[in-house]
VOBARO-17718 format. One record per atom (N, C-alpha, C, O, CB): residue number from 1; residue in three letters; chain; atom name; z, x, y. Coordinates in steps of 0.02 Angstrom, whole numbers, m for minus. Atoms other than C-alpha are relative to their C-alpha. Glycine has a CB too. Layout:
N
DOFI, NUM, Ala, A, CA, Z, X, Y .
...
//
This chain:
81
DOFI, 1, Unk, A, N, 0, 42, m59 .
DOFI, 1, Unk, A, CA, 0, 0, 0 .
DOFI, 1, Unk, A, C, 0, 44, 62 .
DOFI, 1, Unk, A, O, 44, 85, 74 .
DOFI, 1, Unk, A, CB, 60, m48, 0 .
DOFI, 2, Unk, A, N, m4, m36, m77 .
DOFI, 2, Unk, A, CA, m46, 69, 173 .
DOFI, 2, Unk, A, C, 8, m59, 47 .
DOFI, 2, Unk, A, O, m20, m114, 44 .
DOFI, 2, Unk, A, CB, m75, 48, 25 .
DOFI, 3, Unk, A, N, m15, 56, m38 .
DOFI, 3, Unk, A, CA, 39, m14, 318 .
DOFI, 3, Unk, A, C, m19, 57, 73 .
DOFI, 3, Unk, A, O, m15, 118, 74 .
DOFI, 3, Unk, A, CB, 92, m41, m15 .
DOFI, 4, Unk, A, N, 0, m28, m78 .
DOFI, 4, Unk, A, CA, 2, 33, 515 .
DOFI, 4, Unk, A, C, 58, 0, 20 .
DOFI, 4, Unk, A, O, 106, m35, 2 .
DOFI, 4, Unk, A, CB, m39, m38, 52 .
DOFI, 5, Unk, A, N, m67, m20, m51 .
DOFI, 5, Unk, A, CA, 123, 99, 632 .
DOFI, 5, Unk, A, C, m1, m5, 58 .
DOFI, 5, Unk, A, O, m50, 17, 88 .
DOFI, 5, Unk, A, CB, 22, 60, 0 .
DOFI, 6, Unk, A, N, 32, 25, m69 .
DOFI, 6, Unk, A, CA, 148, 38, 795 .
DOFI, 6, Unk, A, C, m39, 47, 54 .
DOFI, 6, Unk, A, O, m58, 24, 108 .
DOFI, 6, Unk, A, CB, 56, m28, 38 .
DOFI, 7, Unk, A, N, 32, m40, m53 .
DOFI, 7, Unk, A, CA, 67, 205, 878 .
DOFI, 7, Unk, A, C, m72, 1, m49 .
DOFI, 7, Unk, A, O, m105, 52, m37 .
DOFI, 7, Unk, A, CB, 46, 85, 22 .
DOFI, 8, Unk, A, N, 62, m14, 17 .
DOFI, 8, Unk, A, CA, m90, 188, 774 .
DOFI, 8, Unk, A, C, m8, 51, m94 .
DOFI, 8, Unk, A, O, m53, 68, m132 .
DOFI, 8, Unk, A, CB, m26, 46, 76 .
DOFI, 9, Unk, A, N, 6, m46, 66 .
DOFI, 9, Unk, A, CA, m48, 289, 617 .
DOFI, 9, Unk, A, C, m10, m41, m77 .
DOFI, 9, Unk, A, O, m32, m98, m68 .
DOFI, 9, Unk, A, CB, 75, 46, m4 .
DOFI, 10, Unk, A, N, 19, 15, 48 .
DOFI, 10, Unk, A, CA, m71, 242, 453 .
DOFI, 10, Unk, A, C, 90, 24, m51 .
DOFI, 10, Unk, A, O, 130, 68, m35 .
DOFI, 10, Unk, A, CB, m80, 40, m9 .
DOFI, 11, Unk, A, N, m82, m25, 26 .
DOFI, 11, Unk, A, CA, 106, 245, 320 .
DOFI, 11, Unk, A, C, m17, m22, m61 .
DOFI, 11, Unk, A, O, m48, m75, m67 .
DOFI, 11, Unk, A, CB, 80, m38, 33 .
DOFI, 12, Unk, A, N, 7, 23, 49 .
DOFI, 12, Unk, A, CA, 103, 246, 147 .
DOFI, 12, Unk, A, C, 72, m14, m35 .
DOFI, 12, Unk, A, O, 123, 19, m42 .
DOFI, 12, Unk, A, CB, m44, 39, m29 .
DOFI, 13, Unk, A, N, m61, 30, 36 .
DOFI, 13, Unk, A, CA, 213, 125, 54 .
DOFI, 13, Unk, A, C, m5, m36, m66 .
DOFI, 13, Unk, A, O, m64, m44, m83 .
DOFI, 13, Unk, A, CB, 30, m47, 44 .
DOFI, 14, Unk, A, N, 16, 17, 49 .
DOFI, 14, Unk, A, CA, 242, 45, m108 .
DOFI, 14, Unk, A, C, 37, m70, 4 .
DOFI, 14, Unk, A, O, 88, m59, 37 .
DOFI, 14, Unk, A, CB, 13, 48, m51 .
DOFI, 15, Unk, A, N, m34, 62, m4 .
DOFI, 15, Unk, A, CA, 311, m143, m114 .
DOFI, 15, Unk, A, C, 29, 8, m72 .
DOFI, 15, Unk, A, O, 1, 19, m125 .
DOFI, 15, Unk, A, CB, m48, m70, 16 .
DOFI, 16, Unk, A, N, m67, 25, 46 .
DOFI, 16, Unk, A, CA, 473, m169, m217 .
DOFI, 16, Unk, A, C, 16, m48, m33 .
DOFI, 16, Unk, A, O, 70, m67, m10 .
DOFI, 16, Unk, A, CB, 47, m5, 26 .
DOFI, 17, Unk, A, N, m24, 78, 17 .
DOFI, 17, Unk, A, CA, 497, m329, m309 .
DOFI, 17, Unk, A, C, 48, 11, 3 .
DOFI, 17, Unk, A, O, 62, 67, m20 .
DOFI, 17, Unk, A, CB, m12, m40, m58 .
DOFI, 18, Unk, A, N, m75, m21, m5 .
DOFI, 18, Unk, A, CA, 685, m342, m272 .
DOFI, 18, Unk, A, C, 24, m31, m66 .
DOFI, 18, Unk, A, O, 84, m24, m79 .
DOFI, 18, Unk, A, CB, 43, m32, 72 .
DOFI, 19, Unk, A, N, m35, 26, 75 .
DOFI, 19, Unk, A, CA, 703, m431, m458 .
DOFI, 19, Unk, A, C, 17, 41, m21 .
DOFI, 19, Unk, A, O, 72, 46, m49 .
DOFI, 19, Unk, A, CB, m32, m31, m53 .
DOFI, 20, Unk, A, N, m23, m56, 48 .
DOFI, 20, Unk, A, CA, 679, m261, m515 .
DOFI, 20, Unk, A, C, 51, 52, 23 .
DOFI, 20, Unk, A, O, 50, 112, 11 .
DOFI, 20, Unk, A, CB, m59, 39, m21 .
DOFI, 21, Unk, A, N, m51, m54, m34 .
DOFI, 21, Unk, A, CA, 825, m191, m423 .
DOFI, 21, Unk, A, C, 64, m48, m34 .
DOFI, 21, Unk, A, O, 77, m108, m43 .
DOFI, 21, Unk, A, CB, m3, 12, 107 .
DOFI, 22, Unk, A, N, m91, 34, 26 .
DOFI, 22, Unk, A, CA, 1010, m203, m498 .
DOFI, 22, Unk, A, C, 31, m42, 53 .
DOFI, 22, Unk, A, O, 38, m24, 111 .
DOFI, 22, Unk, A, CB, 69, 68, m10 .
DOFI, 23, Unk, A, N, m39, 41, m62 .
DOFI, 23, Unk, A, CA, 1097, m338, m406 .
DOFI, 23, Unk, A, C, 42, 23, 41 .
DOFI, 23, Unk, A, O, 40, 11, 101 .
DOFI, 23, Unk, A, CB, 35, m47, m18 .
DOFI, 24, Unk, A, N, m30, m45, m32 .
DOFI, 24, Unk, A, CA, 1216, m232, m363 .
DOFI, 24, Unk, A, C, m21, 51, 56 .
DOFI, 24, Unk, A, O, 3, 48, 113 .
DOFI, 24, Unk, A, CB, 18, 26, m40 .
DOFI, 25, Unk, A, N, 38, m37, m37 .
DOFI, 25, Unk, A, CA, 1108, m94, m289 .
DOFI, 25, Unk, A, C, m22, m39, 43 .
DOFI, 25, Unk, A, O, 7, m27, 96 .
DOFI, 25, Unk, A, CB, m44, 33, m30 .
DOFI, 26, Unk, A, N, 18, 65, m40 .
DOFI, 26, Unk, A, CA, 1022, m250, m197 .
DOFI, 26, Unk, A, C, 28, 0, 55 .
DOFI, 26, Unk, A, O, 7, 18, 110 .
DOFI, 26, Unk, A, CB, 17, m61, m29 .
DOFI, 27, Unk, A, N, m78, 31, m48 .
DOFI, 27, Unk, A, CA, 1185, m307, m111 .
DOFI, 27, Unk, A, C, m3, 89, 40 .
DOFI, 27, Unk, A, O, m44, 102, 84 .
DOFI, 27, Unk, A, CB, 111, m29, m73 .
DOFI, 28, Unk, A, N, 0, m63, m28 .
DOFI, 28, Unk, A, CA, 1213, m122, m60 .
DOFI, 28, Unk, A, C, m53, 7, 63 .
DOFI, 28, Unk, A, O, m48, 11, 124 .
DOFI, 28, Unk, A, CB, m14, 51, m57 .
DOFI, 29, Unk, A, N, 53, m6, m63 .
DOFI, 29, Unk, A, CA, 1044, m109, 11 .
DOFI, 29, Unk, A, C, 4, m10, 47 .
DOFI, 29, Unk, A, O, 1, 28, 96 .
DOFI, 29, Unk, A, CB, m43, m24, 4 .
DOFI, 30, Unk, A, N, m11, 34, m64 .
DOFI, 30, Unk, A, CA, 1075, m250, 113 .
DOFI, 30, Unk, A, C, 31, 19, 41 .
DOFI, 30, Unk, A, O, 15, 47, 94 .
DOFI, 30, Unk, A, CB, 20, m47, 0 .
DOFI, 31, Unk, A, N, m65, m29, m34 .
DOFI, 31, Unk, A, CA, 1224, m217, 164 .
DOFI, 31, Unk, A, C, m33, 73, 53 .
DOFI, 31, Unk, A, O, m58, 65, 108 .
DOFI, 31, Unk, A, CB, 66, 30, m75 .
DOFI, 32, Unk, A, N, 34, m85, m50 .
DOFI, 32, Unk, A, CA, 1161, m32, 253 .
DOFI, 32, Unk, A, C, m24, m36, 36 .
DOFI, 32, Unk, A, O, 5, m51, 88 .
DOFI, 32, Unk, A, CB, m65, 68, m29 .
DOFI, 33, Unk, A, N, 55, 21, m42 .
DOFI, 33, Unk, A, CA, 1001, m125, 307 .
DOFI, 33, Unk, A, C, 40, m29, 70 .
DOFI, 33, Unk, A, O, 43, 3, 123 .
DOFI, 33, Unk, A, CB, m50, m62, m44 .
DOFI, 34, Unk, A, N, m26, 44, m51 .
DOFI, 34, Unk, A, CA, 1097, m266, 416 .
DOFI, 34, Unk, A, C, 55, 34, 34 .
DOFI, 34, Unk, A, O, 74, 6, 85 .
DOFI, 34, Unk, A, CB, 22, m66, m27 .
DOFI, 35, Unk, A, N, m40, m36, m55 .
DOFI, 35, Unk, A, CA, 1230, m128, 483 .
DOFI, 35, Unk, A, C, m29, 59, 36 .
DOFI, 35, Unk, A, O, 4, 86, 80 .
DOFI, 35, Unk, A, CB, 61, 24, m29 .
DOFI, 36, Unk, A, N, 13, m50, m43 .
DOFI, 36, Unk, A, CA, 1123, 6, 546 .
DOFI, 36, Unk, A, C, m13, 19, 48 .
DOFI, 36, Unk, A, O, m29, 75, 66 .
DOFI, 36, Unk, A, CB, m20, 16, m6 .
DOFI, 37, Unk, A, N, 9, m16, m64 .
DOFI, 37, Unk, A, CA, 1113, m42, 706 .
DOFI, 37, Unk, A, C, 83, m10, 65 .
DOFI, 37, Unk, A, O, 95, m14, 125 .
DOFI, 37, Unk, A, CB, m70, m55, 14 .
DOFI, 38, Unk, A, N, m74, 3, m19 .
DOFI, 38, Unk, A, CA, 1309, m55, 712 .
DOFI, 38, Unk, A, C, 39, m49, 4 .
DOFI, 38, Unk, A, O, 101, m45, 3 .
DOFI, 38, Unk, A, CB, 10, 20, 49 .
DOFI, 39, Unk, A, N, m4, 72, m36 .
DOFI, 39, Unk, A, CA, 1311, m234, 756 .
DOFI, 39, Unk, A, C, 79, m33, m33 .
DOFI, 39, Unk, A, O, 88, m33, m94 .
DOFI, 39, Unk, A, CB, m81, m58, m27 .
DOFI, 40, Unk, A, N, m60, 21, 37 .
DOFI, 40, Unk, A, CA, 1494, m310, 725 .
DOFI, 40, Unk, A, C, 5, m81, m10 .
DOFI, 40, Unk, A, O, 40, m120, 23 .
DOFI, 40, Unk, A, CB, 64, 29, 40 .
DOFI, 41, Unk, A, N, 5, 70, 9 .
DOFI, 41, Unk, A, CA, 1456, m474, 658 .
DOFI, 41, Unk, A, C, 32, m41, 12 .
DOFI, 41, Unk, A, O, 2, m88, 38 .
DOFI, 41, Unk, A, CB, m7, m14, m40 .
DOFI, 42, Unk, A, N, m61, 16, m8 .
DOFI, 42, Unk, A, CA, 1616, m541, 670 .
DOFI, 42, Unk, A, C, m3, m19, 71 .
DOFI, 42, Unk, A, O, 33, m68, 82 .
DOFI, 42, Unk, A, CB, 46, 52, m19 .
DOFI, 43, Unk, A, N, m23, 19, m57 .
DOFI, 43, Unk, A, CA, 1599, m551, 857 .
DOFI, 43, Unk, A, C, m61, m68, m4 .
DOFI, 43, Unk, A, O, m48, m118, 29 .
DOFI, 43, Unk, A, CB, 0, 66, 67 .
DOFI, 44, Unk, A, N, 54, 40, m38 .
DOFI, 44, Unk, A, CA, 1437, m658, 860 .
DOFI, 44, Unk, A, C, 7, m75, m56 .
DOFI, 44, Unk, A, O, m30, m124, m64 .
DOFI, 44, Unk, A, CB, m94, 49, 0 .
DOFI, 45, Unk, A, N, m14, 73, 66 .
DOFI, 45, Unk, A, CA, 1515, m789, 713 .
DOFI, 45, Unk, A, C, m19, 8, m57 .
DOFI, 45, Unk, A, O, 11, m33, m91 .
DOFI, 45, Unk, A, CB, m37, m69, 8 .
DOFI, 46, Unk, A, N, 0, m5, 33 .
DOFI, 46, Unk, A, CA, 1452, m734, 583 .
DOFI, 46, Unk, A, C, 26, 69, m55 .
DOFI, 46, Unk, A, O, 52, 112, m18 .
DOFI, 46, Unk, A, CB, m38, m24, 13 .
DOFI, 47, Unk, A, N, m38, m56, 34 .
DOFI, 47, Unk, A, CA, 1518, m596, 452 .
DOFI, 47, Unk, A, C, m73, 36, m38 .
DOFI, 47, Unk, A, O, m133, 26, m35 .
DOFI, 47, Unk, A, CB, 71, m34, m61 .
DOFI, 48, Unk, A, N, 81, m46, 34 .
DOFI, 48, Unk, A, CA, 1412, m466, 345 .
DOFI, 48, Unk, A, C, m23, m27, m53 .
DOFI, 48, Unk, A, O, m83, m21, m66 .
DOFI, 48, Unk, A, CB, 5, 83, m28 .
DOFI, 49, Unk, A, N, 30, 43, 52 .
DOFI, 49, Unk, A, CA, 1407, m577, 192 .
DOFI, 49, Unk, A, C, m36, m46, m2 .
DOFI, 49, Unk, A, O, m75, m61, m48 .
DOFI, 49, Unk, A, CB, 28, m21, m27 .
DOFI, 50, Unk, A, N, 32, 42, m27 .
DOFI, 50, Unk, A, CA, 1352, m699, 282 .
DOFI, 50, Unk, A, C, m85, 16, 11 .
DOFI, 50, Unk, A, O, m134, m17, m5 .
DOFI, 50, Unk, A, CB, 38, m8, 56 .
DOFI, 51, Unk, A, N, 76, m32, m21 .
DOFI, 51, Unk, A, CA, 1199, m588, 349 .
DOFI, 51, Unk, A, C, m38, 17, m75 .
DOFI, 51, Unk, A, O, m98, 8, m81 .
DOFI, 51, Unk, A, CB, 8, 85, 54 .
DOFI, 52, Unk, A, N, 19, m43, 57 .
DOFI, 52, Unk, A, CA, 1181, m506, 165 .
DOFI, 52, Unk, A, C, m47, m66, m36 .
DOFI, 52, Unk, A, O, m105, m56, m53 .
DOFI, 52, Unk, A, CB, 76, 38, m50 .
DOFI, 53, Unk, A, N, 14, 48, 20 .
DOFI, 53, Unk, A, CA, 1154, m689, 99 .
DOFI, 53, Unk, A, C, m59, m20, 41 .
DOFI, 53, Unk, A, O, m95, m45, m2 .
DOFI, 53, Unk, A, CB, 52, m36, m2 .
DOFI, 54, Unk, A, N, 51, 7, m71 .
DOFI, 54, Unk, A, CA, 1018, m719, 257 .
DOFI, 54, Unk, A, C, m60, 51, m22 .
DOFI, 54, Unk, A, O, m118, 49, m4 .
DOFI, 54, Unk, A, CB, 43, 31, 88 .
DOFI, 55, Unk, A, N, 75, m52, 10 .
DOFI, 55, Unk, A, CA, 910, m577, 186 .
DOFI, 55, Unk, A, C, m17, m10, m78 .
DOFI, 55, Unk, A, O, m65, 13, m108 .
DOFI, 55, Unk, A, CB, 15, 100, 17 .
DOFI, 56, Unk, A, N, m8, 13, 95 .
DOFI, 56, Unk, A, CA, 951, m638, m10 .
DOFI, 56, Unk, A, C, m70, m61, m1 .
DOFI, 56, Unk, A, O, m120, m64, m38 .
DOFI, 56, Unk, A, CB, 110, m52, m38 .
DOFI, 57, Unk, A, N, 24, 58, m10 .
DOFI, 57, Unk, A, CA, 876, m793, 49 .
DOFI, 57, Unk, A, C, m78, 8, 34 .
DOFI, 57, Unk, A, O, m124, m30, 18 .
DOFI, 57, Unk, A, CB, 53, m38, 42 .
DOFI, 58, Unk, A, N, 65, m34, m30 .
DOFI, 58, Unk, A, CA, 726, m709, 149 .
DOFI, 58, Unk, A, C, m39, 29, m63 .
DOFI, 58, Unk, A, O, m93, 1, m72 .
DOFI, 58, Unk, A, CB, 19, 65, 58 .
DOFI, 59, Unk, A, N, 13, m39, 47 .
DOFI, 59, Unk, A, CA, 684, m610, 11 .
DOFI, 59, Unk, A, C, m29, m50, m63 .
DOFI, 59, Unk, A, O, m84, m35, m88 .
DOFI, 59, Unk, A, CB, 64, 43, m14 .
DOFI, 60, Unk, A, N, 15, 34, 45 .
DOFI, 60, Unk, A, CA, 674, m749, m121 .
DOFI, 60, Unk, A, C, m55, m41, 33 .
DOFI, 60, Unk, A, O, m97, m60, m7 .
DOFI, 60, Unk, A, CB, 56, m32, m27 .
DOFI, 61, Unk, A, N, 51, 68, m8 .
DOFI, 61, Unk, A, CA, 558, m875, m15 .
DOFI, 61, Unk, A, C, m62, 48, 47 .
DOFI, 61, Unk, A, O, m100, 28, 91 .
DOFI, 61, Unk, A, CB, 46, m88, 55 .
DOFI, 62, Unk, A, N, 65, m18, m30 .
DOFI, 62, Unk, A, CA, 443, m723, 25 .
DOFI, 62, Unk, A, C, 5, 12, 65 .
DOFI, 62, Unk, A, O, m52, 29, 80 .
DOFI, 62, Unk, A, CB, m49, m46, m9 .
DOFI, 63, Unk, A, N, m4, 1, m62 .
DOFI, 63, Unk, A, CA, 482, m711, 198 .
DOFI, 63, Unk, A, C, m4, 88, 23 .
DOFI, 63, Unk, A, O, m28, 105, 77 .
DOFI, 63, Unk, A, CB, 68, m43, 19 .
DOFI, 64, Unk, A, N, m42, m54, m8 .
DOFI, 64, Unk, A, CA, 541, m533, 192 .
DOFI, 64, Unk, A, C, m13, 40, m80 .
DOFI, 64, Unk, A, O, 0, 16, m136 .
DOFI, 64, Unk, A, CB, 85, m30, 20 .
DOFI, 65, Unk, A, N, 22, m34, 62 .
DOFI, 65, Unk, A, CA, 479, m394, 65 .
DOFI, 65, Unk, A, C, 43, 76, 4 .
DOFI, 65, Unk, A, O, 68, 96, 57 .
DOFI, 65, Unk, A, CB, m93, 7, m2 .
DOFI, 66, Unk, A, N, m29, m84, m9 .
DOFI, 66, Unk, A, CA, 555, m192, 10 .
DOFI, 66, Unk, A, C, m70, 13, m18 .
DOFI, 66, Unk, A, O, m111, m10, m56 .
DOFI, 66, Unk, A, CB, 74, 42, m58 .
DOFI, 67, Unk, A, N, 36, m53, 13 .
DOFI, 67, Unk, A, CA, 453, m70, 32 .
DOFI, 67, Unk, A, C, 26, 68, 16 .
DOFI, 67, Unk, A, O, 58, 85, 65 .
DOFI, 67, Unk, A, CB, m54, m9, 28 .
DOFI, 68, Unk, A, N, m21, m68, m2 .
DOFI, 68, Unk, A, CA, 474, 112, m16 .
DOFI, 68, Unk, A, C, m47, 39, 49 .
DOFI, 68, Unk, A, O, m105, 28, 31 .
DOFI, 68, Unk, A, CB, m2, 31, m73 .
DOFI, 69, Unk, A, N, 38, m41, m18 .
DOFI, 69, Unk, A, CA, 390, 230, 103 .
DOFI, 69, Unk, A, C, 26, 68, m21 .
DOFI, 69, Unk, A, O, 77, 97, m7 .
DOFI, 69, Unk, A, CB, m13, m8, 63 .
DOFI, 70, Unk, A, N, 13, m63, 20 .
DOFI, 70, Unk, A, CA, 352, 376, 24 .
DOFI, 70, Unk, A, C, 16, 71, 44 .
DOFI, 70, Unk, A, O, 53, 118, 30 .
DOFI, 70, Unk, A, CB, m64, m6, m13 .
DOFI, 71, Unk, A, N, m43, m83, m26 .
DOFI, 71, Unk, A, CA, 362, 518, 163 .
DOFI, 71, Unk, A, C, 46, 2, 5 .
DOFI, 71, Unk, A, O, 71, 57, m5 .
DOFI, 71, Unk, A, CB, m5, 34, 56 .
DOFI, 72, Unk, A, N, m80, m2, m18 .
DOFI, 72, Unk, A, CA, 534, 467, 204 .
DOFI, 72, Unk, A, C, 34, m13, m44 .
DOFI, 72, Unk, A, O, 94, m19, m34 .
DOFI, 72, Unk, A, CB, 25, m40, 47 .
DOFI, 73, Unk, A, N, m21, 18, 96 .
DOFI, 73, Unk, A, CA, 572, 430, 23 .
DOFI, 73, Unk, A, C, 71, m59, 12 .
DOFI, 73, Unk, A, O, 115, m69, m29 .
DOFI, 73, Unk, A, CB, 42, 104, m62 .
DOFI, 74, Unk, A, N, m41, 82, m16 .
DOFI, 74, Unk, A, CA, 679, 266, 99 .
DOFI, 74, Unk, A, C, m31, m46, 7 .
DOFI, 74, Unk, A, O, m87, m50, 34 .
DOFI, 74, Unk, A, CB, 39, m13, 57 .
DOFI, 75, Unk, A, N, 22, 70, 1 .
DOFI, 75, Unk, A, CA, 668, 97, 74 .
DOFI, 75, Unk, A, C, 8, m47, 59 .
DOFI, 75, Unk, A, O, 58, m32, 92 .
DOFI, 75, Unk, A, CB, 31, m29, m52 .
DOFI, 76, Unk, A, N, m3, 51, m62 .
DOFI, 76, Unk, A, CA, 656, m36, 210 .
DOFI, 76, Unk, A, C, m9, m65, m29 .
DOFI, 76, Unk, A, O, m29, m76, m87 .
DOFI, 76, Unk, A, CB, m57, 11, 59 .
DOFI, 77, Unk, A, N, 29, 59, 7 .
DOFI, 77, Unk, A, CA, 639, m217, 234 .
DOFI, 77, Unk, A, C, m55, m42, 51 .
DOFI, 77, Unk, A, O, m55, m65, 108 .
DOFI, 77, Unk, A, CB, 53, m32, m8 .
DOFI, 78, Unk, A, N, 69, 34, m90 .
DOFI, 78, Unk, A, CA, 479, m287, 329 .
DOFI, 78, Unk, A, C, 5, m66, m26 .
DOFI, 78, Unk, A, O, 22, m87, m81 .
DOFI, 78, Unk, A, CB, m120, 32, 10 .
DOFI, 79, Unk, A, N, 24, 64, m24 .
DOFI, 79, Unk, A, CA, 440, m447, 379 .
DOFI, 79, Unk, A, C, m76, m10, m21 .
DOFI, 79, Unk, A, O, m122, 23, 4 .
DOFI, 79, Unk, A, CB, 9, m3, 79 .
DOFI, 80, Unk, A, N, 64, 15, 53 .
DOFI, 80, Unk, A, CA, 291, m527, 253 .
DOFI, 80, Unk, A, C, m45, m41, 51 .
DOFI, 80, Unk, A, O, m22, m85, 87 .
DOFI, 80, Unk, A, CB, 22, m53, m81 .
DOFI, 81, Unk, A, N, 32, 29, m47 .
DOFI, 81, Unk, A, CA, 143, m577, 350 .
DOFI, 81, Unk, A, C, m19, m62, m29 .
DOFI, 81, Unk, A, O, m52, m103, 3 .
DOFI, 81, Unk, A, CB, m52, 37, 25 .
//
């Protein structure tokens, strides 16, 4: 899978089915994903399980896919066109 980058580049990635990830590992993921920008959920009403469940739910109805990119050998979550 090659995806564009917003300056024009080109990124190579591989899409994840998240079935084939341990539930556990999963939850983890999330978890990182929805704190890495520090955000303390707690103030805005909701909590992190709350959010973790919000991307469980994205994820199942397609909304929201993993993909591995390869140079950075980390996984992300994009937004499914």
């Amino acid at each position: 899978m090659t995806q564009d980058k917003p300056d024009g580049q080109q990124e190579d990635g591989l899409n994840i089915p998240y079935q084939q990830i341990n539930p556990d590992t999963l939850r983890k993921m999330i978890q990182e994903f929805v704190t890495r920008d520090g955000a303390d959920w707690d103030e805005v009403g909701c909590t992190l399980e709350d959010k973790v469940e919000q991307v469980l739910r994205q994820l199942r109805s397609a909304k929201v896919k993993i993909v591995f990119d390869l140079a950075s050998q980390s996984a992300n979550f994009v937004v499914c066109r």
